[in-house]
VOVEX-820849 format. One record per residue (C-alpha): residue in three letters; x negated, y, z negated. Coordinates in steps of 0.2 Angstrom, whole numbers, padded with zeros to 4 digits, always signed. Layout:
// residues N
AlaXYZ;...
//
This chain:
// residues 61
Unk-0163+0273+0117;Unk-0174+0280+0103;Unk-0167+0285+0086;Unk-0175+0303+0084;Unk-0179+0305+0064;Unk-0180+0287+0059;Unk-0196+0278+0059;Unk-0196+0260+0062;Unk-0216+0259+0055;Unk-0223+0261+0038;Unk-0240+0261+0032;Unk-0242+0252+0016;Unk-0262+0252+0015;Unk-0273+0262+0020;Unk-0293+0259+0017;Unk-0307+0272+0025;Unk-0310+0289+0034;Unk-0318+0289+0049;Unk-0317+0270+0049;Unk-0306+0257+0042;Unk-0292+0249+0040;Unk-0271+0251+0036;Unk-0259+0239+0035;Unk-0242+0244+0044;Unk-0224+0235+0043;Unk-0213+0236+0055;Unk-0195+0240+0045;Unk-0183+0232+0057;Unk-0192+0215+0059;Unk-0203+0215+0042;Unk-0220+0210+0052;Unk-0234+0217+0045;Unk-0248+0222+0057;Unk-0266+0226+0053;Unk-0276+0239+0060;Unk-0293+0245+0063;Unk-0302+0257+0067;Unk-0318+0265+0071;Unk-0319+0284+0077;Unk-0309+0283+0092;Unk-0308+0265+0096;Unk-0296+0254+0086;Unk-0288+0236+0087;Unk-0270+0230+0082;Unk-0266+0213+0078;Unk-0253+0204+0067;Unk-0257+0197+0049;Unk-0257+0181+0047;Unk-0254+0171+0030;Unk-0267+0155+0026;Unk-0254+0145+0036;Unk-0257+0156+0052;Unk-0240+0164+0051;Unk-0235+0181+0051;Unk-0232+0191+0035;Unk-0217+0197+0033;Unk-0210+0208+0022;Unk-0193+0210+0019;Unk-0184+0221+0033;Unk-0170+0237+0032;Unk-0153+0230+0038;
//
């Protein structure tokens, strides 16, 4: 079920120490996701272009 050595997610920005925020794709679909955090708590959420569609970046094939 799971590839073992290949990782699907990529971080592609990364802002902060403690607190912050990264920007992650996802290399099979392209999505990009942003994420936050603060010590131990932290949100997930897709990034959204002006339009209010996903970002996407292009994907592995």
């Amino acid at each position: 079920m799971f590839n073992k050595g290949e990782d699907r997610f990529q971080v592609l920005y990364k802002q902060g120490k403690l607190s912050g925020y990264k920007i992650i794709v996802d290399k099979k679909t392209g999505v990009n996701y942003l994420f936050t955090y603060d010590g131990y708590a932290g949100g997930l959420t897709v990034l959204l272009d002006r339009e209010g569609n996903p970002v996407i970046s292009p994907a592995e094939k």
